[in-house]
VOGU-3710 file (C-alpha; in Angstrom, 3 decimals, decimal comma):
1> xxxxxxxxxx> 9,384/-1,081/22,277  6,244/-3,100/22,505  4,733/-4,107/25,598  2,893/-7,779/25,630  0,264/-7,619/27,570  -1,047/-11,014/29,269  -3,715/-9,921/31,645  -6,780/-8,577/30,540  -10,488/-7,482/31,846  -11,984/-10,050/30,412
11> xxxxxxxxxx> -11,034/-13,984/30,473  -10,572/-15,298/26,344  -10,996/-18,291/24,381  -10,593/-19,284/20,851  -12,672/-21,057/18,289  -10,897/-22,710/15,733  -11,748/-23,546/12,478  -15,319/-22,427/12,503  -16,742/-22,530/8,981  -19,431/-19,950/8,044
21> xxxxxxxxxx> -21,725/-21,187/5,992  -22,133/-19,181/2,006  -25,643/-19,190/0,553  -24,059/-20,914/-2,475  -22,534/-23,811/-0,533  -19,166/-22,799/-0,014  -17,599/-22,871/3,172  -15,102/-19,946/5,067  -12,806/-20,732/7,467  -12,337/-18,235/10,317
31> xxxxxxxxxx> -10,506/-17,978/14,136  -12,709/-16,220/16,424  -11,399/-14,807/19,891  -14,281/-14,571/22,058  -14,321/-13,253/26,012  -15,139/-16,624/27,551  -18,526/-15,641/28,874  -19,622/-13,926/25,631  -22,741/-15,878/25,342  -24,060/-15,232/28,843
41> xxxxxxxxxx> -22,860/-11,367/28,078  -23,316/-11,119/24,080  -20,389/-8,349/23,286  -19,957/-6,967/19,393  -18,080/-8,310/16,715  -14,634/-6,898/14,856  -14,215/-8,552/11,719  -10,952/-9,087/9,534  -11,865/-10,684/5,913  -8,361/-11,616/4,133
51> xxxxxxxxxx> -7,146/-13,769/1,802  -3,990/-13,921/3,280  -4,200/-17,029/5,761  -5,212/-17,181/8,769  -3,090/-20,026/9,677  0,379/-18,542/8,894  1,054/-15,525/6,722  -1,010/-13,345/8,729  -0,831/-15,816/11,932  1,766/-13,492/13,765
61> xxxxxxxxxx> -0,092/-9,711/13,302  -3,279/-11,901/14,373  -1,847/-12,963/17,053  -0,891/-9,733/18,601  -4,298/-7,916/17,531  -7,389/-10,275/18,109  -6,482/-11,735/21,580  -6,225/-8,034/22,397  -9,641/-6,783/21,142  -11,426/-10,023/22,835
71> xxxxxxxxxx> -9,617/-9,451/26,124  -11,178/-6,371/26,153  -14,586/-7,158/25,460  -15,469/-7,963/21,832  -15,425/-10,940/19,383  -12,827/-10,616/16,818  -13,275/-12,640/14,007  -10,300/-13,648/11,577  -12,193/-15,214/7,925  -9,752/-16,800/5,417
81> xxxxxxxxxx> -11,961/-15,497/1,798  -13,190/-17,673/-0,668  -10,671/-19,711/-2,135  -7,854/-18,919/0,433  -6,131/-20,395/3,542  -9,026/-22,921/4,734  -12,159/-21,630/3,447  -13,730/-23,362/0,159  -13,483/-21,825/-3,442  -11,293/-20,469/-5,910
91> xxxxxxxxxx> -10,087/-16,669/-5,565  -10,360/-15,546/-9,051  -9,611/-11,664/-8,666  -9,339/-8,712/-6,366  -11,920/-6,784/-4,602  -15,333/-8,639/-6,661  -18,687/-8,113/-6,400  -18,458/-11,963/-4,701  -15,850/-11,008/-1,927  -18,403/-8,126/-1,084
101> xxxxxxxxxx> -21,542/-10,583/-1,074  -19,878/-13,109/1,229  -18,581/-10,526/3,509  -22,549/-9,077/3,819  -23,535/-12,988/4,276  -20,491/-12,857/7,204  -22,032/-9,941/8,937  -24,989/-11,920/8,864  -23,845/-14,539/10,341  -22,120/-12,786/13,231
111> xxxxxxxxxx> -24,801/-11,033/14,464  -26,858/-14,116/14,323  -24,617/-15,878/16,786  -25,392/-15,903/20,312  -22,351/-14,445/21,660  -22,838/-11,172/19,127  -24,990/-8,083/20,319  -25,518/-7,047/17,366  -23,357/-4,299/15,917  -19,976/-4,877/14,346
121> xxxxxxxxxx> -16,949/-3,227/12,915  -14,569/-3,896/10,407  -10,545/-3,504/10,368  -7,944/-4,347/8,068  -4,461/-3,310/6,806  -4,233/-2,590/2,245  -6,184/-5,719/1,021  -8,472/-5,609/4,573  -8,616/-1,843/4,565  -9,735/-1,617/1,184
131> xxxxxxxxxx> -12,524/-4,474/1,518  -13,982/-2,426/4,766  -14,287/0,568/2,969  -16,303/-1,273/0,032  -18,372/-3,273/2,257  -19,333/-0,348/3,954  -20,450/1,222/1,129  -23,018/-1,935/0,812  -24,839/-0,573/4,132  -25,451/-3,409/5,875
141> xxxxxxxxxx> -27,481/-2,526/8,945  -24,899/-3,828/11,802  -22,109/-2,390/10,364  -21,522/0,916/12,558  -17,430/1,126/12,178  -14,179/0,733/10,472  -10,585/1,069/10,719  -9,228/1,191/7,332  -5,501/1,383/7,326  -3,132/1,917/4,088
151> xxxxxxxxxx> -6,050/1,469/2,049  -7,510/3,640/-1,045  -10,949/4,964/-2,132  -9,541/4,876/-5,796  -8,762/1,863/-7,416  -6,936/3,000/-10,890  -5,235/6,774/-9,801  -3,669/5,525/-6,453  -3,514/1,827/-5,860  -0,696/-0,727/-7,006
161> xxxxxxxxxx> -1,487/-0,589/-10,231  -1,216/2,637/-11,612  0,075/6,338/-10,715  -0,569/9,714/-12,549  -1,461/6,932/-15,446  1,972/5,643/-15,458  1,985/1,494/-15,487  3,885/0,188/-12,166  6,108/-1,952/-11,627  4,254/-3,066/-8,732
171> xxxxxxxxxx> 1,289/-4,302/-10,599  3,094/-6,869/-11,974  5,037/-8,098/-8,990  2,023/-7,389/-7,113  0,356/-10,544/-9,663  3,376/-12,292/-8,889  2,581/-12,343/-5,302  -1,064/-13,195/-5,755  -0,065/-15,594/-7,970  1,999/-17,624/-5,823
181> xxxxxxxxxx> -0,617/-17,269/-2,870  -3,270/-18,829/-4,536  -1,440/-21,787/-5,616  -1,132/-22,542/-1,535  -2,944/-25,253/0,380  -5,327/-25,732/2,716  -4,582/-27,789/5,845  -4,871/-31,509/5,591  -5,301/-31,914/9,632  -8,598/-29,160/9,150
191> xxxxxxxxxx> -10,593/-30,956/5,691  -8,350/-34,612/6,255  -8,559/-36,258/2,184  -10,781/-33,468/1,228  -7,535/-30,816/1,160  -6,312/-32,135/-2,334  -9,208/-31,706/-4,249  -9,841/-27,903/-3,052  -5,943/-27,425/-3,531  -6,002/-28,896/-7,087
201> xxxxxxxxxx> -9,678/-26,472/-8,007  -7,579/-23,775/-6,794  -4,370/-24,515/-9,035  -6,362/-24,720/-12,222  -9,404/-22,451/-11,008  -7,479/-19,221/-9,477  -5,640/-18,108/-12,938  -3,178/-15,607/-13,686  -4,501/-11,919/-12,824  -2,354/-10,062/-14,889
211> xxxxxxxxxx> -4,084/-11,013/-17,921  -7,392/-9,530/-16,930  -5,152/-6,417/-15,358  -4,093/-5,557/-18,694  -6,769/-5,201/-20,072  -7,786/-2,510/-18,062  -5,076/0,883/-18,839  -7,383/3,336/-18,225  -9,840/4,502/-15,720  -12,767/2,413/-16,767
221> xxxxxxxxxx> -15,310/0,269/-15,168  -13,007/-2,612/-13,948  -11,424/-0,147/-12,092  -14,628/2,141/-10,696  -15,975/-1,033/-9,091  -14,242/-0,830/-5,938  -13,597/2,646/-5,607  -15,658/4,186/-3,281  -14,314/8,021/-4,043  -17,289/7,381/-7,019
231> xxxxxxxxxx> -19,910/7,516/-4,132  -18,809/8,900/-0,460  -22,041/9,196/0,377  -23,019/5,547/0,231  -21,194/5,341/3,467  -22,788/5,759/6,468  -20,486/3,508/8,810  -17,781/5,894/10,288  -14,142/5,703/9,542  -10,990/5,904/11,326
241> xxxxxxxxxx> -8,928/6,306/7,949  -4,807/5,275/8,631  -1,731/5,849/6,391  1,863/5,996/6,793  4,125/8,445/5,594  6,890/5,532/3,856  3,669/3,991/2,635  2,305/4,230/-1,021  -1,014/4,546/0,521  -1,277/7,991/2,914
251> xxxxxxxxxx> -3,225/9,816/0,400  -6,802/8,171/0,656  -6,423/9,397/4,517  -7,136/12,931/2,933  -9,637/12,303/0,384  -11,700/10,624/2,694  -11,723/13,116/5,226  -12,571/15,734/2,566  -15,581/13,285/0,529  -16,800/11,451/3,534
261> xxxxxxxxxx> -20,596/12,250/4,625  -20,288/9,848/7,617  -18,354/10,750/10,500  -14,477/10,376/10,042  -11,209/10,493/11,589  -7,863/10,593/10,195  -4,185/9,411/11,452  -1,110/9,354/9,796  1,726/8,589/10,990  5,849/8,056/9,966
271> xxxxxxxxxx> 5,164/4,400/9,670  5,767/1,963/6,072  3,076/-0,527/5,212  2,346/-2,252/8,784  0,339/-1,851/11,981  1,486/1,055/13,480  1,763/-0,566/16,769  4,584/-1,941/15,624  5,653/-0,225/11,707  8,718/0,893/11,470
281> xxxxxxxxxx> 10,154/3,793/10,967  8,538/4,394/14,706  7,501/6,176/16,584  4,868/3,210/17,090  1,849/4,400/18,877  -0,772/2,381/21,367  -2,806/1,386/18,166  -4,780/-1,102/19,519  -5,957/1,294/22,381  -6,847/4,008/19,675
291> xxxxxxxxxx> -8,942/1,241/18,181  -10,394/0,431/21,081  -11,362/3,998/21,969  -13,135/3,475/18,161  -15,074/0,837/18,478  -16,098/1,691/22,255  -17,692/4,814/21,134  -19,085/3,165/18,050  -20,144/-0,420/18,794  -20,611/0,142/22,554
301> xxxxxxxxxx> -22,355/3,698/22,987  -19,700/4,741/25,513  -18,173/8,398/25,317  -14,041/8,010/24,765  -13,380/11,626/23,731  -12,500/10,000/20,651  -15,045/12,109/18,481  -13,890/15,621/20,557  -10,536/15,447/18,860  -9,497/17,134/15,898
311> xxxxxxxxxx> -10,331/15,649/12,452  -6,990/15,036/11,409  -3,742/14,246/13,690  -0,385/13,581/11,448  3,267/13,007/12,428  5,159/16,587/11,114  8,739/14,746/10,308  11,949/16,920/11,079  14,865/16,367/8,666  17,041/13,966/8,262
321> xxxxxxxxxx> 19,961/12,888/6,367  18,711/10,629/3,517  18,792/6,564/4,900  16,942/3,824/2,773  16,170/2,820/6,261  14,830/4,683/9,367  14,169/2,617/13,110  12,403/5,960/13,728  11,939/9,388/12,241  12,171/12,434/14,573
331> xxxxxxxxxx> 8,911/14,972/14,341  6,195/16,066/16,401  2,390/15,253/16,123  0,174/17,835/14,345  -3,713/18,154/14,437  -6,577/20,094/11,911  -9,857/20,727/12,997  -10,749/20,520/9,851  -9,293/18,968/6,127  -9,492/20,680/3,407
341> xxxxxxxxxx> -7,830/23,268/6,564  -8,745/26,845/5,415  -5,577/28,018/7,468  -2,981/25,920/5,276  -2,246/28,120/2,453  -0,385/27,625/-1,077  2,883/29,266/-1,453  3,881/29,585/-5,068  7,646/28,678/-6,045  8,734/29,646/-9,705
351> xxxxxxxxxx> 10,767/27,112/-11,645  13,621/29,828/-12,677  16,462/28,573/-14,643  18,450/30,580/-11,433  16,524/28,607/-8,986  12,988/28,183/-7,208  12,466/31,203/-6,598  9,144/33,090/-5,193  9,197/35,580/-7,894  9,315/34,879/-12,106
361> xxxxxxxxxx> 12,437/35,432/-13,658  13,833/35,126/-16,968  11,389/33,178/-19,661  13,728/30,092/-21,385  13,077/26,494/-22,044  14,932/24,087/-20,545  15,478/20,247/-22,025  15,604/16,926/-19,585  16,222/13,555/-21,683  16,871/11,420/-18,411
371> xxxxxxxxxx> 18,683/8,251/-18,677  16,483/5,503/-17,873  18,010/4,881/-15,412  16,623/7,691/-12,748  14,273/6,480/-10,188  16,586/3,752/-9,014  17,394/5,041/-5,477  13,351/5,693/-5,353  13,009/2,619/-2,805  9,800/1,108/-2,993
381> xxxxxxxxxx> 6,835/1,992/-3,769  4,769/0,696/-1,264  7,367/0,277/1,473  7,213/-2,299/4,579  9,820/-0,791/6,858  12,247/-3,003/5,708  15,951/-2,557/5,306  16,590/-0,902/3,044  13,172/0,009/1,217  12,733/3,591/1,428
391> xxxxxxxxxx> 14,605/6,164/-0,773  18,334/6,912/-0,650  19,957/10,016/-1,325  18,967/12,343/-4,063  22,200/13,501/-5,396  22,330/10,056/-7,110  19,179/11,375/-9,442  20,108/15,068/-9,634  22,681/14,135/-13,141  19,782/13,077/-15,016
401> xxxxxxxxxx> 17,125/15,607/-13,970  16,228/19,201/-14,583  17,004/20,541/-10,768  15,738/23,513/-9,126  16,774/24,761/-6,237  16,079/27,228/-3,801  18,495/29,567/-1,723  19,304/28,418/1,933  15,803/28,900/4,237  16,064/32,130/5,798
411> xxxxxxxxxx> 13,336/30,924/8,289  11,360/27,409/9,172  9,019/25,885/6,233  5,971/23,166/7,228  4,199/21,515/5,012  0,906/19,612/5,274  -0,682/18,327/2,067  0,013/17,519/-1,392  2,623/19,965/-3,282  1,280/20,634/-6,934
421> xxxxxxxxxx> 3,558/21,148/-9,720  2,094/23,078/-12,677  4,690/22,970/-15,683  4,593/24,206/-19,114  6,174/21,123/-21,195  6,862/19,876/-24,445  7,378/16,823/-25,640  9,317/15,249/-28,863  7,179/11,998/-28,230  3,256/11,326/-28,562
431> xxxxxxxxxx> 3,587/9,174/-25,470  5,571/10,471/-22,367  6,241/10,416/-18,712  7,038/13,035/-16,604  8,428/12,542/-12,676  9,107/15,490/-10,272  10,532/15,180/-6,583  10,419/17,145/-3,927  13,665/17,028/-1,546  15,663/18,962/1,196
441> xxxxxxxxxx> 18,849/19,507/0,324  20,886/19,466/4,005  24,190/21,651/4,024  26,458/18,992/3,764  24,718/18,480/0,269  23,165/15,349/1,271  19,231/15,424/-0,722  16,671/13,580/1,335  13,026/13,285/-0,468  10,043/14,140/1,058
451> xxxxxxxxxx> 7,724/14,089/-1,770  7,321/12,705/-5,495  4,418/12,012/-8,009  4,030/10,765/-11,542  2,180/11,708/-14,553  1,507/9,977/-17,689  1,144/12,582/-19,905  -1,280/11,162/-22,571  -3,357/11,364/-18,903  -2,860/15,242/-18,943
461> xxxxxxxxxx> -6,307/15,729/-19,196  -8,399/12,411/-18,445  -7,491/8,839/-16,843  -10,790/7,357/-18,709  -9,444/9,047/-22,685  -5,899/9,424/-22,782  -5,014/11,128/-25,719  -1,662/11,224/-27,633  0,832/14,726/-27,410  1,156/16,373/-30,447
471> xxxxxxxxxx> 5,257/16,946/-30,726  6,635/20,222/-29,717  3,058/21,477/-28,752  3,492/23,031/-25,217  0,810/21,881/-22,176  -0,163/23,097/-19,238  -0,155/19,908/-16,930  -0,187/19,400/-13,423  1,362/16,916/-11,242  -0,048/16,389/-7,587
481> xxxxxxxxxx> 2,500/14,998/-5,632  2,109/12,703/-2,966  0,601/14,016/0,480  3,381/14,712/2,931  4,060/16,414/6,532  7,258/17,808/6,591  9,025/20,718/8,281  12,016/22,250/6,172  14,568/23,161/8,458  15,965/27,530/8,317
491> xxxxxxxxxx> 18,997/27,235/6,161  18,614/24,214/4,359  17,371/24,254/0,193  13,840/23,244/-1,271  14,578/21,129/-4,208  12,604/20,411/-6,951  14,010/17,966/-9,652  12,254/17,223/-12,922  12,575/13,567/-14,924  11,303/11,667/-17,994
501> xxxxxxxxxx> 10,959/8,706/-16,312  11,307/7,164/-12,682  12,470/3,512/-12,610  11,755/1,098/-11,113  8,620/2,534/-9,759  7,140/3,337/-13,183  7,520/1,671/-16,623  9,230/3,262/-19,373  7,258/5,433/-22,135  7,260/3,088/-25,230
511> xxxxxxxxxx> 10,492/5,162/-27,029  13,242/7,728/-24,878  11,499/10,993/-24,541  13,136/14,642/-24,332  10,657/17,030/-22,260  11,399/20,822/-22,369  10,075/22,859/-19,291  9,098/26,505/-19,435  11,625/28,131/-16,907  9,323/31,222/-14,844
521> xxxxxxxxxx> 5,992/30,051/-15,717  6,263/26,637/-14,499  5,384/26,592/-10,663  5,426/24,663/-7,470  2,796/25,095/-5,044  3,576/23,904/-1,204  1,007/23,760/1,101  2,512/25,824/3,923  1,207/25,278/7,475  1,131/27,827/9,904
531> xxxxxxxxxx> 2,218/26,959/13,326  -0,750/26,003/15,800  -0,100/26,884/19,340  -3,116/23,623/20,056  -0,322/21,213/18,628  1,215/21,470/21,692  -1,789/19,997/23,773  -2,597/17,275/21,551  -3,977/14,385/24,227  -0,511/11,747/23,870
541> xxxxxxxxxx> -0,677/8,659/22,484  -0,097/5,908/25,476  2,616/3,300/24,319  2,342/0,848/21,689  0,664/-2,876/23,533  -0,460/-6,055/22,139  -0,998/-9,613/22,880  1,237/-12,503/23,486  3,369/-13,526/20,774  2,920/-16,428/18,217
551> xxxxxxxxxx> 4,163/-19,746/19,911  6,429/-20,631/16,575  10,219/-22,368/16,160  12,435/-20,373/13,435  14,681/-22,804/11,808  15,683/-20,798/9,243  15,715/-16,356/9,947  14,357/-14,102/7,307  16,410/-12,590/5,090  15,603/-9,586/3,121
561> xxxxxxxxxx> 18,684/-8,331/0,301  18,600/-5,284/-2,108  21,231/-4,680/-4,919  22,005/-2,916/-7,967  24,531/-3,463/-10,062  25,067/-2,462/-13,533  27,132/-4,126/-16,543  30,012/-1,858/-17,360  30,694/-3,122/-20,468  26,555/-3,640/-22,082
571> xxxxxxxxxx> 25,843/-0,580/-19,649  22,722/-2,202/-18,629  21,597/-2,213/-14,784  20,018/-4,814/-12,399  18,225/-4,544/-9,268  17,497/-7,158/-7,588  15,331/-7,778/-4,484  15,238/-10,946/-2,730  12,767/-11,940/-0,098  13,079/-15,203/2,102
581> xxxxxxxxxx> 10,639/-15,671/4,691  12,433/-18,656/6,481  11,511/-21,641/7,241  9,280/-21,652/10,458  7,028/-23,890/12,643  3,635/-22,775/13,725  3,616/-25,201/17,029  -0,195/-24,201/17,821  -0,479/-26,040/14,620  0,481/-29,378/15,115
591> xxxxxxxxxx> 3,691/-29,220/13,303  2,698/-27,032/10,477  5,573/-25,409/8,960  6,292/-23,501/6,037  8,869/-21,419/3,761  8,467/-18,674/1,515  10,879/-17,213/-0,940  10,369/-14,563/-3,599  13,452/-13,347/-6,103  12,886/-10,262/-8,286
601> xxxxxxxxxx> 14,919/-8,933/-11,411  14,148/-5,717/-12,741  16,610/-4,811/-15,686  17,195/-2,207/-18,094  19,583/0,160/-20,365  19,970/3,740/-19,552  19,131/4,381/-23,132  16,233/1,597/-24,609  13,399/1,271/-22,790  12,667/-2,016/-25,004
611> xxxxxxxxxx> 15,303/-3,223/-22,622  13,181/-2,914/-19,502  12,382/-6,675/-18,101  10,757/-7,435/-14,595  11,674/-11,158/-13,822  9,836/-12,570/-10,529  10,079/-16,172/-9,165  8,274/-17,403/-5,680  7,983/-20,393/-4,217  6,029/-21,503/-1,588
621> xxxxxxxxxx> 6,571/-24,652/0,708  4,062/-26,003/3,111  5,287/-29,576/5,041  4,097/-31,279/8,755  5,768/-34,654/9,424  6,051/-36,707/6,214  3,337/-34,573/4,107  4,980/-31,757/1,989  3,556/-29,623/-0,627  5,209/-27,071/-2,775
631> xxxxxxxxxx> 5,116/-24,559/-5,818  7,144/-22,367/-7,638  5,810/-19,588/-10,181  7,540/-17,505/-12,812  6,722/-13,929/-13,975  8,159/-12,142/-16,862  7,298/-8,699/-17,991  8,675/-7,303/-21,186  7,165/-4,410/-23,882  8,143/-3,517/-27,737
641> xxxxxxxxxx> 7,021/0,415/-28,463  3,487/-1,265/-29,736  2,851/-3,796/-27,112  3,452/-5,691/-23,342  4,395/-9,031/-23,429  3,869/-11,075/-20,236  5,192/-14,712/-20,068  4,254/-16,890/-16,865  4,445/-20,060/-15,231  3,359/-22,407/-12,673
651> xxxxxxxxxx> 4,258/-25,324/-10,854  3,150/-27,425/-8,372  4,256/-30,704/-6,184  3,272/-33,134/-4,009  6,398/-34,491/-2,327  8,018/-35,179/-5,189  5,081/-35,802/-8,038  4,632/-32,636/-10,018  0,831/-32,516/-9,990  0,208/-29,305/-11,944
661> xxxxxxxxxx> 2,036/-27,112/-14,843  0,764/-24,016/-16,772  2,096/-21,415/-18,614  1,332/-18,468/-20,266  2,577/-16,433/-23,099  0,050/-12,941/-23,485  0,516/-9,527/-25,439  -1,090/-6,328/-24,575  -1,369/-3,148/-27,070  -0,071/-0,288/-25,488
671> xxx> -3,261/2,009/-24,990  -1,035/5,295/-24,836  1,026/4,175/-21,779
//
């Protein structure tokens, strides 16, 4: 449970809309929450720089963060970017060199004001925790802090877009959302006659991102700007790097702590892709009293203890039957002085056609041609805590992949890091895909994963030059799986199972691939922990606090569904996600009330992967008294073996006028994907 706090040390108000002014005329709306005497008693500055409005979408988490930081002594500043919510502009892309520039002319700006003293930090959650880290790397003088949270230092091998070289799915339902955001209005009752004409720039200005996306397959310079794992040492600000266990974004956490220069912490807990004073699967922590210990050391020059802790501190999950949803997973917290940790060793696992077994046994080579089909009880990849959106049971994959497993656990296993798979494979394809997953197989059976990574195997050697297989040639490649903390419970099985594709996470190689593994030689490598009597003294985290609650009316709930279903008699299989937001009432807004709806289709056949369709339709509805606004966008993602075909489309009303209509109708060569 959350506790709302309503009393505070220091007395708060709020400024809103305040537009900081852009050196090329464009103005950003922001919400700042300032301790009411700031300008008598100038305090520093927390900024949040999102393109995710202020005024609703992100209204709630605002609500329960920035009150809190103000009532406690700083000025917490909430800026719509370019082109969003109620600032000026057109958003034409993700992460630009113009999204960096403004945010140096914000810094500016807040340190200029009268109620700043001078030194500011910067937090943010995926889109805001990557932007910190980037800005940061820009140096500008008053920026001493961040909190990044389920962000990434590497734009192309471990964002939305791509993993192990594979294609995503979510890159193109994560255009599909962008799409639909940017065809949203500003406020009427904020720029009065004005809001039409920056809504209509934004409709025909803000484009369709996919288009540019694929363009960019590889690791090349699209995808370098942004990724500050090309230059750690440009960052001097220090980091408190967060991640989340059910999150697609818990590896930068360990990167960062190994690359960074500049002073750096890192947390990870069990949550999904949320605050974790408040993610789910909880435990949720006091979060915004960790951050405060943060920015009190760095912004204020007082001594917290914060920097006296161990490097790292992770939640060590126990196991548990395999649920697509968890309200909490049990574990215990674990700490490193140190990451890379010296003590945390690599225990080798062969890949015997018996088993995984510590020793090599008999050579053979063993053939996986998965139906296309495997991947589907993956859950998401980036995974909000919702239910369901984590992964189900295993034994639903384990008839169409190559499965090791190990005998019963004679004693306790931890893990803390990323398991490596090294495999010698073959494949019968110059393009192909290769998943493995790590699970724990329970006695009853039951397979829960901990663990799972992709690779692209044109990528073998290089994300920048793929280059094509040559048939039947064996390769030694490697697969890193994804970080994890996990203990493996005495008599319970290690399981390691081996695909040729993973959908829906990952799209199909362009024709059905057959991979054969080399039984013996192939390994796994787990990253076994030794106990550390210190665990058990860890300071505690105090309980999870915020704010009060948005003032809002619900007239219609959320709703969240997740099916698959396949056609018995065409075989093929559907799952579909639907989203609705409901239909709520922001009443510190005059009125200002708004639905949200988002319907996603991604088909295929066990056996063609020209089958494979992703078929995404949002709308977006914005209304307060008579005035009403809406749009609706399309998304369809299809491939041949030669190229990717995306179809799109976009509409837009005012009450019942249709004022704007686009489409689009793109192909892509395949560049070895």
């Amino acid at each position: 449970m959350i506790e709302v706090v309503t009393e505070f040390p220091r007395r708060t108000r709020v400024l809103d809309p305040v537009f900081i002014p852009i050196s090329d005329g464009v103005r950003l709306a922001a919400r700042i929450w300032l301790p009411q005497d700031a300008e008598q008693n100038p305090v520093p500055a927390i900024l949040e720089f999102l393109p995710y409005r202020r005024e609703d979408r992100t209204a709630d988490r605002d609500a329960m963060t920035h009150p809190y930081f103000a009532g406690h002594g700083y000025a917490s500043v909430r800026v719509d970017m370019r082109g969003s919510g109620d600032s000026d502009g057109v958003l034409l892309g993700e992460y630009l060199q113009q999204e960096q520039d403004d945010a140096l002319e914000i810094i500016d700006w807040i340190t200029a004001q009268p109620w700043c003293a001078g030194s500011v930090g910067m937090i943010g959650i995926s889109w805001g925790g990557f932007n910190g880290l980037q800005i940061a790397a820009r140096k500008p003088p008053a920026l001493k802090a961040i909190v990044s949270i389920c962000s990434t230092d590497d734009r192309y091998a471990d964002d939305i877009h791509h993993m192990g070289g594979c294609l995503l799915n979510d890159n193109a339902a994560w255009n599909a959302a962008m799409f639909s955001i940017n065809t949203t209005p500003p406020d009427p009752a904020v720029h009065g006659e004005r809001w039409r004409e920056i809504w209509l720039e934004r409709l025909r200005g803000s484009g369709f991102w996919l288009e540019e996306w694929m363009q960019h397959q590889t690791r090349d310079d699209f995808y370098r700007h942004g990724s500050v794992c090309e230059d750690f040492g440009a960052i001097e600000a220090a980091v408190y790097a967060v991640g989340g266990w059910a999150d697609g974004y818990s590896n930068a956490v360990f990167r960062l702590l190994d690359g960074l220069e500049a002073p750096c912490r890192g947390l990870v807990g069990p949550w999904a892709h949320k605050y974790p004073h408040f993610a789910k699967p909880g435990p949720a922590i006091g979060f915004l009293q960790e951050c405060l210990r943060w920015w009190d050391h760095w912004l204020k020059g007082e001594n917290t203890g914060i920097m006296d802790e161990p490097r790292l501190r992770c939640w060590m999950e126990d196991p548990v039957p395999p649920r697509t949803y968890y309200d909490e997973r049990p574990g215990r917290w674990v700490a490193e002085e140190s990451w890379p940790a010296p003590r945390i060793v690599p225990t080798t696992f062969h890949l015997n056609r018996e088993g995984l077994q510590q020793k090599p046994g008999a050579a053979a080579r063993l053939e996986i041609s998965s139906p296309l089909t495997v991947g589907l009880m993956a859950g998401a990849w980036c995974a909000y805590g919702l239910q369901p959106d984590q992964s189900g049971d295993q034994r639903n994959e384990a008839g169409g992949s190559l499965v090791f497993d190990s005998e019963p656990l004679s004693d306790v296993v931890e893990i803390l890091g990323a398991p490596v798979a090294e495999l010698d494979l073959d494949c019968d394809r110059p393009q192909g895909m290769v998943a493995v997953c790590l699970s724990e197989i329970l006695p009853d059976g039951a397979a829960t994963r901990i663990s799972y990574g992709l690779l692209n195997l044109t990528h073998r050697d290089s994300h920048e030059f793929p280059e094509p297989l040559e048939p039947g040639q064996v390769y030694r490649i490697r697969v890193r799986l994804n970080d994890a903390a996990h203990r493996f419970e005495a008599g319970n099985r290690i399981r390691v199972a081996i695909s040729s594709n993973y959908w829906p996470i990952a799209w199909p190689s362009p024709r059905k691939t057959t991979l054969g593994i080399a039984a013996a030689s192939s390994i796994l490598r787990l990253p076994v922990r030794p106990g550390r009597d210190e665990d058990l003294s860890l300071r505690p985290f105090e309980g999870a606090e915020c704010a009060p609650l948005l003032d809002k009316t619900v007239h219609r709930p959320i709703d969240y569904r997740w099916t698959i279903e396949q056609d018995m008699k065409s075989g093929v299989v559907t799952m579909n996600q639907f989203f609705d937001d409901g239909r709520i009432t922001y009443n510190e807004h005059d009125g200002w009330t708004t639905e949200s709806t988002h319907d996603e289709y991604f088909t295929i056949h066990p056996d063609d992967p020209s089958s494979a369709r992703l078929d995404i339709t949002r709308t977006e509805r914005f209304e307060r008294d008579a005035w009403r606004v809406s749009s609706r966008t399309n998304t369809v993602f299809t491939s041949t073996e030669s190229h990717f075909i995306v179809a799109a489309k976009l509409e837009a009303w005012e009450g019942d006028e249709l004022v704007h209509s686009q489409q689009w109708k793109r192909e892509f060569a395949r560049n070895q994907v």
